[in-house]
Backbone atoms as SQL, in Angstrom:
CREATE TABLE atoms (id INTEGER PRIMARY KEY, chain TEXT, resi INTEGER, resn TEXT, atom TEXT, x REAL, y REAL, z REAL);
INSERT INTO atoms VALUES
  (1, 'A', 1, 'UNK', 'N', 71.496, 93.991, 91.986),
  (2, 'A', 1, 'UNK', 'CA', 72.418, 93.032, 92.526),
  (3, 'A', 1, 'UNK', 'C', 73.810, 93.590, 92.617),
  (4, 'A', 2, 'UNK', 'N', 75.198, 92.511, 93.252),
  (5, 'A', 2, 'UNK', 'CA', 75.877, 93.088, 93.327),
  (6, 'A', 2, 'UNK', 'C', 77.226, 91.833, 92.991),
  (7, 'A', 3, 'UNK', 'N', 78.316, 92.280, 93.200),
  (8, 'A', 3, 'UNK', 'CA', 79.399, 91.556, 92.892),
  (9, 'A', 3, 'UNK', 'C', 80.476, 91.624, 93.984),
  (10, 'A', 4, 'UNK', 'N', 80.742, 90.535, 94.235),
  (11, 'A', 4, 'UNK', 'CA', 82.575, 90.887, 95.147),
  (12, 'A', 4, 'UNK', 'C', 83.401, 89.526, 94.575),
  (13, 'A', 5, 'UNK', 'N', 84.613, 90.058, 94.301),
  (14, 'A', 5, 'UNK', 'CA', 85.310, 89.691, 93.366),
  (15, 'A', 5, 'UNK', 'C', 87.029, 89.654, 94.541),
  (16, 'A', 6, 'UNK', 'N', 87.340, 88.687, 95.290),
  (17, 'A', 6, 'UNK', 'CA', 88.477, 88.959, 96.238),
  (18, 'A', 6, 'UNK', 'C', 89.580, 87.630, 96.382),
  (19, 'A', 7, 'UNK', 'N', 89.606, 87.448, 97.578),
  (20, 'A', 7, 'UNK', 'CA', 90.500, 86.344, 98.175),
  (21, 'A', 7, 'UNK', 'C', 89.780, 85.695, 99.466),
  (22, 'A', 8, 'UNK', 'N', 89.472, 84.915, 99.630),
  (23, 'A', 8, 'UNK', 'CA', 89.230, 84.488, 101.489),
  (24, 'A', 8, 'UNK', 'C', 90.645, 83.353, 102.022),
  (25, 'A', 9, 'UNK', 'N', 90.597, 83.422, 103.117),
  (26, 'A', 9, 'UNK', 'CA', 91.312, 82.324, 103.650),
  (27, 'A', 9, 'UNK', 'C', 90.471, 81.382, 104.496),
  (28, 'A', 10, 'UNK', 'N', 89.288, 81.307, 104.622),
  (29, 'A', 10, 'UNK', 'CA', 88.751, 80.309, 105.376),
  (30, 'A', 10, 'UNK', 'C', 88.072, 79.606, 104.643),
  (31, 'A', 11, 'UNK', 'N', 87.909, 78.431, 104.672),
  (32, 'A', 11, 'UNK', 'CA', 87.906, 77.121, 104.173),
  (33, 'A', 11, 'UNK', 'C', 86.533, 76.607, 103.773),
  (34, 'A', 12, 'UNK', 'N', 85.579, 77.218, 105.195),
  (35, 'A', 12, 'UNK', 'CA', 84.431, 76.559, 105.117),
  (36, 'A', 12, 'UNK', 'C', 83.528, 78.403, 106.114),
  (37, 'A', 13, 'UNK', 'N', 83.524, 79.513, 105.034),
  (38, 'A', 13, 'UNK', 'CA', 82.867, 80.519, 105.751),
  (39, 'A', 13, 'UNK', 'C', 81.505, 80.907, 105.705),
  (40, 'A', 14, 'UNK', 'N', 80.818, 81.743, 106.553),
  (41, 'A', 14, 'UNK', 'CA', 79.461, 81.231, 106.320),
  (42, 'A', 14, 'UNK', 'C', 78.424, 82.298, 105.065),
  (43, 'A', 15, 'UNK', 'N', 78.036, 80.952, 104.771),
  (44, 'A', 15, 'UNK', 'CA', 77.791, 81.337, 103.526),
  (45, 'A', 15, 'UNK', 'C', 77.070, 82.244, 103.155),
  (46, 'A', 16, 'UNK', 'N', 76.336, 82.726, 103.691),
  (47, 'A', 16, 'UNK', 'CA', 74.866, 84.064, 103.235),
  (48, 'A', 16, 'UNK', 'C', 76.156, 85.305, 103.596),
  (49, 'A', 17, 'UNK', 'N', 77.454, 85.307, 104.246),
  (50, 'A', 17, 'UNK', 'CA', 77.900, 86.712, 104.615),
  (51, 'A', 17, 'UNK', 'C', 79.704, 85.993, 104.507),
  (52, 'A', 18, 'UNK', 'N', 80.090, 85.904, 103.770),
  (53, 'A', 18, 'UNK', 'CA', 81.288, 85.297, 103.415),
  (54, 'A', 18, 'UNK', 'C', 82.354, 86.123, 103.158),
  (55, 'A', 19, 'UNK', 'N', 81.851, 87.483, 102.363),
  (56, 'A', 19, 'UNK', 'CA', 82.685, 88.628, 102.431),
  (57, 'A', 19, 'UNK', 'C', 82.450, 89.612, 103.744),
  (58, 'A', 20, 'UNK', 'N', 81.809, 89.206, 104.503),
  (59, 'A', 20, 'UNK', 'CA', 82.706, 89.306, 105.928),
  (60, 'A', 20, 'UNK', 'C', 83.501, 88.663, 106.891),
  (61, 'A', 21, 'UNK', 'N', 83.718, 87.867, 106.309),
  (62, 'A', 21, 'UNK', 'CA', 84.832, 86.886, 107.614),
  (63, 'A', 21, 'UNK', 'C', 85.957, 87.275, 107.152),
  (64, 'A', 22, 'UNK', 'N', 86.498, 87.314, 108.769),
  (65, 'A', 22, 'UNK', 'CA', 88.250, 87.782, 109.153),
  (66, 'A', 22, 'UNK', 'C', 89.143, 87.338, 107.978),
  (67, 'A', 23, 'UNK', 'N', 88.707, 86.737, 107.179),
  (68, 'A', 23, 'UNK', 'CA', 90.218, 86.370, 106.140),
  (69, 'A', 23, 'UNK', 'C', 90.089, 86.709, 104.651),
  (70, 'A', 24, 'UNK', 'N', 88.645, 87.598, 104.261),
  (71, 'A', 24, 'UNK', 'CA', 88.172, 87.736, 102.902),
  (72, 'A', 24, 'UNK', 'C', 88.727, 89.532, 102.991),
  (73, 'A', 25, 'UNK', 'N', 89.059, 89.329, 102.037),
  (74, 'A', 25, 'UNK', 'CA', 89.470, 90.789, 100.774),
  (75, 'A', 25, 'UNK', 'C', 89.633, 90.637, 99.982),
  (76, 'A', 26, 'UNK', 'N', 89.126, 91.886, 99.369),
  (77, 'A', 26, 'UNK', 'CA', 88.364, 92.359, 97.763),
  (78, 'A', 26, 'UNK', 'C', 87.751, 93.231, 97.595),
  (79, 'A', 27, 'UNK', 'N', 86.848, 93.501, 96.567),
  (80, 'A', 27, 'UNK', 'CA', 86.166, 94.467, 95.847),
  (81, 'A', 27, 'UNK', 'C', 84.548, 94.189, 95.628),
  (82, 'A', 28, 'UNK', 'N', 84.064, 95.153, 96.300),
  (83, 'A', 28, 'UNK', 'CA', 82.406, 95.080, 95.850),
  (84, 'A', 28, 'UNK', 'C', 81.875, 96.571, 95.216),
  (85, 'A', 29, 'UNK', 'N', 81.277, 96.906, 96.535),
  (86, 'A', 29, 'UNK', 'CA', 80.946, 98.114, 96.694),
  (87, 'A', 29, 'UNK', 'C', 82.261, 99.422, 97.121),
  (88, 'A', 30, 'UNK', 'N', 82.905, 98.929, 98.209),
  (89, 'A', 30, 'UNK', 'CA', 83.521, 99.226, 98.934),
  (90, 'A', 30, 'UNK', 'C', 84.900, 98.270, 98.640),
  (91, 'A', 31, 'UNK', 'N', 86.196, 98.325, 98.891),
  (92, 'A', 31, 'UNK', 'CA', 87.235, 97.759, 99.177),
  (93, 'A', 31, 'UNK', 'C', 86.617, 96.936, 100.514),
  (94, 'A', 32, 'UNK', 'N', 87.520, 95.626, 100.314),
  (95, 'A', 32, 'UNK', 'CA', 87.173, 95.003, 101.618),
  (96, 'A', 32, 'UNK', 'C', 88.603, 94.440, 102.520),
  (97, 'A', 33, 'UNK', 'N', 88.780, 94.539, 103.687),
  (98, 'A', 33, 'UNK', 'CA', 89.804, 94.173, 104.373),
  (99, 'A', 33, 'UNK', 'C', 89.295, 93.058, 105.929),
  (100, 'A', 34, 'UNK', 'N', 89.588, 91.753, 106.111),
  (101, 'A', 34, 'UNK', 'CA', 89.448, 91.484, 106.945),
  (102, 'A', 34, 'UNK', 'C', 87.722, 91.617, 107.160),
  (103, 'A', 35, 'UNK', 'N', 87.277, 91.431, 106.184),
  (104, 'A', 35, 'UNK', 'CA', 85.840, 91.415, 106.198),
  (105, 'A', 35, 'UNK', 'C', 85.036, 92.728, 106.334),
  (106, 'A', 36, 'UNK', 'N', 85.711, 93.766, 106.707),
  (107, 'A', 36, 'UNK', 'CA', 85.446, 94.720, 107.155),
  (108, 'A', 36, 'UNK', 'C', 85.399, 96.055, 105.596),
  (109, 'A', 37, 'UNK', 'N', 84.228, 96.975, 105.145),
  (110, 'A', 37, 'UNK', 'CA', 84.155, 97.749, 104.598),
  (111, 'A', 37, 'UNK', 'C', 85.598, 99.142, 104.409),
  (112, 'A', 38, 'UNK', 'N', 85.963, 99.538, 103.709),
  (113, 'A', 38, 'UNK', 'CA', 87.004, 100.387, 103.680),
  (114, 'A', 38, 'UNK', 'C', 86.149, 101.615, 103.027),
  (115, 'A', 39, 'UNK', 'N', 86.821, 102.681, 103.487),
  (116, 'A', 39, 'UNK', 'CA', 86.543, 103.974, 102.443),
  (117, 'A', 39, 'UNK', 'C', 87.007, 103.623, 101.088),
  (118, 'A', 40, 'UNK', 'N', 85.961, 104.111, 99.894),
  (119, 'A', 40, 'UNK', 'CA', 85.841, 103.293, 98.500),
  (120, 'A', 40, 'UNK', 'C', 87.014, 104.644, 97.796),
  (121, 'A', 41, 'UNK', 'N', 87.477, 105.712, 98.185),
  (122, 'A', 41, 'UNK', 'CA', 88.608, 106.183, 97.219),
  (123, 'A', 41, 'UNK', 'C', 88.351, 106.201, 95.767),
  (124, 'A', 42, 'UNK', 'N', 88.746, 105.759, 95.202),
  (125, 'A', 42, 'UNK', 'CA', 88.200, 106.472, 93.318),
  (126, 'A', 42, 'UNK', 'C', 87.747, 104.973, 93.147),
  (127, 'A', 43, 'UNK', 'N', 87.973, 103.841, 94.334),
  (128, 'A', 43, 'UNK', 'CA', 86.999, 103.127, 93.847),
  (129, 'A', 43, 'UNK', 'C', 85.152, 103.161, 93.560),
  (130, 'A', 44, 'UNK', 'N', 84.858, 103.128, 92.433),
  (131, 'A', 44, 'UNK', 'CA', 83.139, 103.385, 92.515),
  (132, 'A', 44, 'UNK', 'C', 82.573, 101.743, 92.444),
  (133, 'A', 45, 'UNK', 'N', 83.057, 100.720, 92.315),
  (134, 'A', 45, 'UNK', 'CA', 82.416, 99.054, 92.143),
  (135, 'A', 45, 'UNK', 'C', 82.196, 98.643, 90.534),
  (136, 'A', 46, 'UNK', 'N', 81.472, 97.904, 90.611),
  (137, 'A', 46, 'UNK', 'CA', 81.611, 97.020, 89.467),
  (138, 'A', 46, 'UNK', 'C', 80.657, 97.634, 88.517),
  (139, 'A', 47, 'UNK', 'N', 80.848, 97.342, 87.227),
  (140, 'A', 47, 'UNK', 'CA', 79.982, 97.525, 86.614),
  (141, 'A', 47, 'UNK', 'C', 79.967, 96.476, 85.256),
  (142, 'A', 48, 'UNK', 'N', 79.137, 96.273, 84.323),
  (143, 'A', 48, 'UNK', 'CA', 78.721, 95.574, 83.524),
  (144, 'A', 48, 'UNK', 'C', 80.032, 95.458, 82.306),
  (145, 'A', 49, 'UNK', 'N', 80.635, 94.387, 82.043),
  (146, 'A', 49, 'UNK', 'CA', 81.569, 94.566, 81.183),
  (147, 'A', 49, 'UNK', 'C', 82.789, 94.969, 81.558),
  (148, 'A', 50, 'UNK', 'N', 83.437, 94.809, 83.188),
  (149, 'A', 50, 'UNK', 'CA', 84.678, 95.228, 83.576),
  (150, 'A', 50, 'UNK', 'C', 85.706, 94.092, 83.516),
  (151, 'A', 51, 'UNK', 'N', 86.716, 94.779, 83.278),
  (152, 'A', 51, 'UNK', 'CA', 87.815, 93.627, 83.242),
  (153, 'A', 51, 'UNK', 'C', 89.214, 94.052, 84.035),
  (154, 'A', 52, 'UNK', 'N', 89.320, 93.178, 84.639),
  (155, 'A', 52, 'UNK', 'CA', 90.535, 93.158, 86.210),
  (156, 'A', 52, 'UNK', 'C', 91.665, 92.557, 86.190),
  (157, 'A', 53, 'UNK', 'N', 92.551, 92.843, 86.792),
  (158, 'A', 53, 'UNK', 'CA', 93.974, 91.631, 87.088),
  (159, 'A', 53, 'UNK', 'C', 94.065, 91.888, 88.169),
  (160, 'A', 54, 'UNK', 'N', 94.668, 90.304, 88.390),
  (161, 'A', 54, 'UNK', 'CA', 94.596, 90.819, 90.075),
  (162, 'A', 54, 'UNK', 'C', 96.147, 90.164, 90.301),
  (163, 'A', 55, 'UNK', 'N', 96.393, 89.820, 91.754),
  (164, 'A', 55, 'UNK', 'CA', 97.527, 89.675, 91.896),
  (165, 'A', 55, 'UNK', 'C', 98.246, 89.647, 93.261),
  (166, 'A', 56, 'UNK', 'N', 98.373, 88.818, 93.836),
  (167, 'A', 56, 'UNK', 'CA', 98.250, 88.763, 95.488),
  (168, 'A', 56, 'UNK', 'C', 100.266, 88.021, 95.327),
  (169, 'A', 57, 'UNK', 'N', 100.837, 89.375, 96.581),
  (170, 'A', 57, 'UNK', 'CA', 102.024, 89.265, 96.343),
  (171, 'A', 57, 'UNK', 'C', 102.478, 89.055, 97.442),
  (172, 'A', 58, 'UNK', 'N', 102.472, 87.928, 98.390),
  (173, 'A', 58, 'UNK', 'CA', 103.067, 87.545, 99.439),
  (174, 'A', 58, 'UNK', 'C', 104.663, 88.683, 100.213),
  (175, 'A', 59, 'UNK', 'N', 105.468, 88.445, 99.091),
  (176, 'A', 59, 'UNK', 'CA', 106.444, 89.532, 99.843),
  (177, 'A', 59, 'UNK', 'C', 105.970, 90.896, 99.808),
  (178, 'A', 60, 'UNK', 'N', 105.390, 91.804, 99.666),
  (179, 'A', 60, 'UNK', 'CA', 104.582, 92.959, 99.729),
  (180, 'A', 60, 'UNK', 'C', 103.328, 92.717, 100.538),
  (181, 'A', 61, 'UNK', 'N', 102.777, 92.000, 100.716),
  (182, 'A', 61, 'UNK', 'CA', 101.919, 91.128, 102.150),
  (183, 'A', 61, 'UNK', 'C', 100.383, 92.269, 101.155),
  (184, 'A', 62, 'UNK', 'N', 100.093, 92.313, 100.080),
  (185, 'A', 62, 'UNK', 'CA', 99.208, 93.071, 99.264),
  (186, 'A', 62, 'UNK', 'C', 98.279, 92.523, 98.176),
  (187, 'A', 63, 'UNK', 'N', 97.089, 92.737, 98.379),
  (188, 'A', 63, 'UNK', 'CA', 96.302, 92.158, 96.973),
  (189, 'A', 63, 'UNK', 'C', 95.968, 93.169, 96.268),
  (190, 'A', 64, 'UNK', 'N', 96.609, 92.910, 95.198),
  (191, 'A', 64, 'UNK', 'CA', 96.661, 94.215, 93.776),
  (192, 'A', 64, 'UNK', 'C', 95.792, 93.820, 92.625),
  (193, 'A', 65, 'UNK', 'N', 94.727, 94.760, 92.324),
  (194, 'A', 65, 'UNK', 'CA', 93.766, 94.607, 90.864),
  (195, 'A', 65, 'UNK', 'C', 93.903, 95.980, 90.158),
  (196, 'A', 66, 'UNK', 'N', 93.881, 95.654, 89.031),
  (197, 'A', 66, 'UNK', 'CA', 94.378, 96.392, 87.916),
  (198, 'A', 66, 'UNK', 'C', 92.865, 96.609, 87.003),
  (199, 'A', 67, 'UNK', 'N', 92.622, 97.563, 87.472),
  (200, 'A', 67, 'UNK', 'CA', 90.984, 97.659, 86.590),
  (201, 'A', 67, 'UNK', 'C', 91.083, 98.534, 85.424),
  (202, 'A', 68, 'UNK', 'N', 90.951, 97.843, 84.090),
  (203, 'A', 68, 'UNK', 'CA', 91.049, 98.452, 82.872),
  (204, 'A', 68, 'UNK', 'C', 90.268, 99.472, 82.310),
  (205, 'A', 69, 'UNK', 'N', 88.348, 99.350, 83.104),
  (206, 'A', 69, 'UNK', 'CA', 88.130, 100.549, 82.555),
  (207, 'A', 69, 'UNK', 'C', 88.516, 102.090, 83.419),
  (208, 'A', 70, 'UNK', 'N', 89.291, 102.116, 84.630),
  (209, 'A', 70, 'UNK', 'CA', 89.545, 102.652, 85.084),
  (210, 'A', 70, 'UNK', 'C', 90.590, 103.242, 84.894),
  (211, 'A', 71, 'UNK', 'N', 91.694, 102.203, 84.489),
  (212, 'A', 71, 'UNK', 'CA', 92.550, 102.729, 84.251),
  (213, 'A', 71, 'UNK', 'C', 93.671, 102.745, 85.887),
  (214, 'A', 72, 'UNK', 'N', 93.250, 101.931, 86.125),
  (215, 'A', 72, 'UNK', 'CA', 93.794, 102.071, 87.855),
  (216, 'A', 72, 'UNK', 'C', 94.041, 101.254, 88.677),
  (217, 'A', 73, 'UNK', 'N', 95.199, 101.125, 89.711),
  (218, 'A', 73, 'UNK', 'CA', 95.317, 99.873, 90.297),
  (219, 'A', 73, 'UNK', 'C', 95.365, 100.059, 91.910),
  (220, 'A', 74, 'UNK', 'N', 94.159, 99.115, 92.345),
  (221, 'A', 74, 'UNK', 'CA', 93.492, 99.479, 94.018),
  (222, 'A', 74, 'UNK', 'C', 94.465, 98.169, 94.187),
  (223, 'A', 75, 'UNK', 'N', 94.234, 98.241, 95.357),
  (224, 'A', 75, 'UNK', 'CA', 95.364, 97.693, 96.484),
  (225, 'A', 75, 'UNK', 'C', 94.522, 97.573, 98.130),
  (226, 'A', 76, 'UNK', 'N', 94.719, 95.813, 98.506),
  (227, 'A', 76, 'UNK', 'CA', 94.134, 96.055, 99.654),
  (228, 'A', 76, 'UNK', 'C', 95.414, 95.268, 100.392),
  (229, 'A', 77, 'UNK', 'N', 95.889, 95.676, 101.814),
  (230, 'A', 77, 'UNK', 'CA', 96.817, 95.031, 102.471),
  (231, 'A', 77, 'UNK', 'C', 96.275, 93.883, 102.901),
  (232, 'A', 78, 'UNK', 'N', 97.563, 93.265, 102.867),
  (233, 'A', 78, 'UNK', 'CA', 96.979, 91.867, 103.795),
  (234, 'A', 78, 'UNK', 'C', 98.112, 91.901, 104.714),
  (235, 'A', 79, 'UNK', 'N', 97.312, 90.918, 105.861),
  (236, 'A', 79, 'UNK', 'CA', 98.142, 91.123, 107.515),
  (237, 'A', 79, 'UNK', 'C', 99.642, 90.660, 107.334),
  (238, 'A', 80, 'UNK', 'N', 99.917, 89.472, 106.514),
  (239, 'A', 80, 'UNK', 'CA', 100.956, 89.033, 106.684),
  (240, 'A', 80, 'UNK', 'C', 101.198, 87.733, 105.371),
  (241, 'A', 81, 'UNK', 'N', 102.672, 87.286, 105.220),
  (242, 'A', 81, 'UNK', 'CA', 102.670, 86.455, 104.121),
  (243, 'A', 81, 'UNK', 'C', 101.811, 85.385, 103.828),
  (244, 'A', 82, 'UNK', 'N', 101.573, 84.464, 105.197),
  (245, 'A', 82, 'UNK', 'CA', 100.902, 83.527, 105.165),
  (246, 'A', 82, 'UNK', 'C', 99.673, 83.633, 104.715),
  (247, 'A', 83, 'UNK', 'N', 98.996, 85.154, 104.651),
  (248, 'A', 83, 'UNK', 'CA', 97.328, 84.982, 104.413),
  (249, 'A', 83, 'UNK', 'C', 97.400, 85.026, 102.467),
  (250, 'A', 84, 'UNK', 'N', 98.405, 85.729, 102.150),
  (251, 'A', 84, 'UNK', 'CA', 98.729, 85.763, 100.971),
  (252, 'A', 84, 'UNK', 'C', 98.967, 83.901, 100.247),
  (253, 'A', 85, 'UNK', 'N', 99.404, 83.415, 101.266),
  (254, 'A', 85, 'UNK', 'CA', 99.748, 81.778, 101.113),
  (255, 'A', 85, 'UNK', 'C', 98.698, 80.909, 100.658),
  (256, 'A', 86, 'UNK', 'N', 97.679, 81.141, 101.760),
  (257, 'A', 86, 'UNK', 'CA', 97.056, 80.385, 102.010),
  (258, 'A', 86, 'UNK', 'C', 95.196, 81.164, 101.799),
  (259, 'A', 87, 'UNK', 'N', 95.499, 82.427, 100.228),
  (260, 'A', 87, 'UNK', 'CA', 94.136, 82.644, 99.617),
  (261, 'A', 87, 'UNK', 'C', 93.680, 81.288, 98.837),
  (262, 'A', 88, 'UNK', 'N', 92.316, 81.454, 98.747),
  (263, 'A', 88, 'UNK', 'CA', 91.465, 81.350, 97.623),
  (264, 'A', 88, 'UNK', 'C', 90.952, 82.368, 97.027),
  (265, 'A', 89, 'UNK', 'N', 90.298, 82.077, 95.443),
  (266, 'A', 89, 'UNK', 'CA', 89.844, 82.950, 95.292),
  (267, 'A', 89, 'UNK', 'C', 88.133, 82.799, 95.837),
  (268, 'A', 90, 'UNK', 'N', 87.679, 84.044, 95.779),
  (269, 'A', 90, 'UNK', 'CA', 86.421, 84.444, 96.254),
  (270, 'A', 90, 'UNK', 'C', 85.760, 85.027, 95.522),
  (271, 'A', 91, 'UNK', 'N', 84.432, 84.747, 95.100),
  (272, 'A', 91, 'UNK', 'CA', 83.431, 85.222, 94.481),
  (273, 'A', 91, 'UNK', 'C', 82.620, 85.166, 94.910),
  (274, 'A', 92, 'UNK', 'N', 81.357, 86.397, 94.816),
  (275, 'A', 92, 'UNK', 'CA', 80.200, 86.638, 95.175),
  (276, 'A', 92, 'UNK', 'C', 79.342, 87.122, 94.064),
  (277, 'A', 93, 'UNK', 'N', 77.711, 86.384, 93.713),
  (278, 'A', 93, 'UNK', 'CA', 77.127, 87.474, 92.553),
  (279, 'A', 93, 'UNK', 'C', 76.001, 87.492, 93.179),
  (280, 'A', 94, 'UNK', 'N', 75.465, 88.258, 93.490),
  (281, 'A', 94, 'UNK', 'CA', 74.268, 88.483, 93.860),
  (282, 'A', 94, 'UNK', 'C', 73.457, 89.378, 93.048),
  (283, 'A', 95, 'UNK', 'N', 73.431, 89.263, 91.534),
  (284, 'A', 95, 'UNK', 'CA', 72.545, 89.270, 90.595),
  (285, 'A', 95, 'UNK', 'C', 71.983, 88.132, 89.524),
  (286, 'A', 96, 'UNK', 'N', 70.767, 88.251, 89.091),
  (287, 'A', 96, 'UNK', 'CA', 70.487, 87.171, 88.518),
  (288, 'A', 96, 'UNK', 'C', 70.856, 87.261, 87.114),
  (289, 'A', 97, 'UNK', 'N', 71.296, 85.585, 86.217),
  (290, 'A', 97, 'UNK', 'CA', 71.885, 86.533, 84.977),
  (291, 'A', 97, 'UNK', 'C', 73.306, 86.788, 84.743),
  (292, 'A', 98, 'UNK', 'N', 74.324, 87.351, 86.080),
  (293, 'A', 98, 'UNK', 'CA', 75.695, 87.599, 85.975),
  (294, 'A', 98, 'UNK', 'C', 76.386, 86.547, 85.873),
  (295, 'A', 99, 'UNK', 'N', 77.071, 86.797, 84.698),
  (296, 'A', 99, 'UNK', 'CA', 78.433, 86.132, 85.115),
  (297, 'A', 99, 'UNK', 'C', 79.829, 86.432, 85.140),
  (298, 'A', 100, 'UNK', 'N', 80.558, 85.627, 85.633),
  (299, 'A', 100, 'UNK', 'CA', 82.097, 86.335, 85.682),
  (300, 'A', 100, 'UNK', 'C', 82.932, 85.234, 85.484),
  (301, 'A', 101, 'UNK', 'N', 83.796, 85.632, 84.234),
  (302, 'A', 101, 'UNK', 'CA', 84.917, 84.729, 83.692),
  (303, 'A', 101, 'UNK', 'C', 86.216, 85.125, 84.456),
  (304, 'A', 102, 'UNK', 'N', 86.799, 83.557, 84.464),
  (305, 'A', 102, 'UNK', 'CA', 87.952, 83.751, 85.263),
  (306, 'A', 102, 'UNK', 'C', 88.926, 82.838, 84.668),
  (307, 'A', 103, 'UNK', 'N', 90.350, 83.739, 84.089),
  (308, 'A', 103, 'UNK', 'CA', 91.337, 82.932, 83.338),
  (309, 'A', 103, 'UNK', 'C', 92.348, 82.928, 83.999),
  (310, 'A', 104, 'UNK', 'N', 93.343, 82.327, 83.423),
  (311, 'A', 104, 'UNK', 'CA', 94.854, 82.525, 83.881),
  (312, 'A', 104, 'UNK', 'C', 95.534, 83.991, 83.255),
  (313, 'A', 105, 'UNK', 'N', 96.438, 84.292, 84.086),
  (314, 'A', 105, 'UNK', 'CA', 96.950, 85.820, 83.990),
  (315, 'A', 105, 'UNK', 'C', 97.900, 85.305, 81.951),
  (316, 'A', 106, 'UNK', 'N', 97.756, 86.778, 81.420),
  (317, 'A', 106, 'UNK', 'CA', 98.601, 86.147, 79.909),
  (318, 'A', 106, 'UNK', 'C', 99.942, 87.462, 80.255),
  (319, 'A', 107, 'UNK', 'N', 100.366, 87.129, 79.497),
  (320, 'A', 107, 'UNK', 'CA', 101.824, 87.747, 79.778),
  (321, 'A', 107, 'UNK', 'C', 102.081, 89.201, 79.755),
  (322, 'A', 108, 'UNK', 'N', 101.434, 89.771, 79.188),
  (323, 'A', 108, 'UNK', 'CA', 100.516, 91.081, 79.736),
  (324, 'A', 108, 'UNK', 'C', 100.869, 91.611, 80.398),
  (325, 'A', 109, 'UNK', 'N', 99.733, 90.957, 81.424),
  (326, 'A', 109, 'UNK', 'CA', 98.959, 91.371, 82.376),
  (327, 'A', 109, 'UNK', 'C', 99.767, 91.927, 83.597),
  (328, 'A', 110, 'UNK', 'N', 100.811, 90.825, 84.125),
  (329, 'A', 110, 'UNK', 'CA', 101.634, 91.348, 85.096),
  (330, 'A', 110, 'UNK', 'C', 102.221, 92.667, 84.500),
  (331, 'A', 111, 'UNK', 'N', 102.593, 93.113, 83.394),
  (332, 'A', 111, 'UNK', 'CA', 103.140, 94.160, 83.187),
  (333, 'A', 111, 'UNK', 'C', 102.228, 95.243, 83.258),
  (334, 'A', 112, 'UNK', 'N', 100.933, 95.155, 83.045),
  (335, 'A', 112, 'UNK', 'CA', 99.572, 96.359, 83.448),
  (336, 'A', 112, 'UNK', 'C', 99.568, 96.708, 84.954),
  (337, 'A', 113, 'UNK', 'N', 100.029, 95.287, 85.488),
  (338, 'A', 113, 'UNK', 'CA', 99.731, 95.772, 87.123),
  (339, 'A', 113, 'UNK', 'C', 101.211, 96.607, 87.497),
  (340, 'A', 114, 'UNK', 'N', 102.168, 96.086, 86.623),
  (341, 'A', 114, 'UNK', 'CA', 103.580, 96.955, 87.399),
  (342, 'A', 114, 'UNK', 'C', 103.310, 98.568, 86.774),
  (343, 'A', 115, 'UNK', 'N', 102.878, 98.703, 85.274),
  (344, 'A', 115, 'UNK', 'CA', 102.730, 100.419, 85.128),
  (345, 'A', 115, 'UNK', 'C', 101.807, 100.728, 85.829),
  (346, 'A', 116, 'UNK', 'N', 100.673, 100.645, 86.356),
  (347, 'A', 116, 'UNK', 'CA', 100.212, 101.208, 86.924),
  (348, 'A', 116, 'UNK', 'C', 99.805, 101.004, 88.457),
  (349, 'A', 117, 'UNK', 'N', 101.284, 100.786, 89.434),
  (350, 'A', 117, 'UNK', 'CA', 100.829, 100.849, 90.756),
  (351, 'A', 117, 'UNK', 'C', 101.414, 102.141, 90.961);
């Protein structure tokens, strides 16, 4: 199975392929932009026991995750402020069994994503 872990902006997308519509980015396999696959870069995907920050910054028009066992912070652009405005978040699991916890950022965290962009 697999995981994507992002942002969408559409409201009602279709559901069996959701991390492809025009307004989803994130992380699976591949970086995702605009639904569309990216070259994966020292990204390799998810694995069992990872832990992320993420961080979608309207004036930088950018969605930033901070992956701890990596040690590293991927970055996918976004077109413009408004899509930054007007995310949700997005999840995908397509394993049986997975799960994925999702908290509020602790005071931290923003400082993991500023050392390491």
């Amino acid at each position: 199975g697999w995981v994507y872990v992002g942002i969408i902006g559409n409201v009602a997308p279709d559901a069996a392929e959701s991390f492809r519509d025009a307004t989803s980015y994130g992380w699976a396999f591949n970086p995702v932009k605009q639904g569309q696959a990216l070259a994966a870069g020292y990204w390799r995907g998810w694995e069992e026991g990872d832990d992320a920050i993420f961080q979608i910054d309207a004036t930088a028009t950018v969605l930033r995750m901070f992956h701890q066992r990596l040690g590293a912070t991927f970055t996918v652009d976004l077109p413009d402020a408004a899509t930054a405005q007007k995310a949700r978040l997005h999840l995908i699991v397509h394993a049986r069994g997975t799960q994925i916890d999702v908290c509020a950022a602790a005071d931290g965290d923003a400082r993991m994503l500023e050392e390491h962009v």
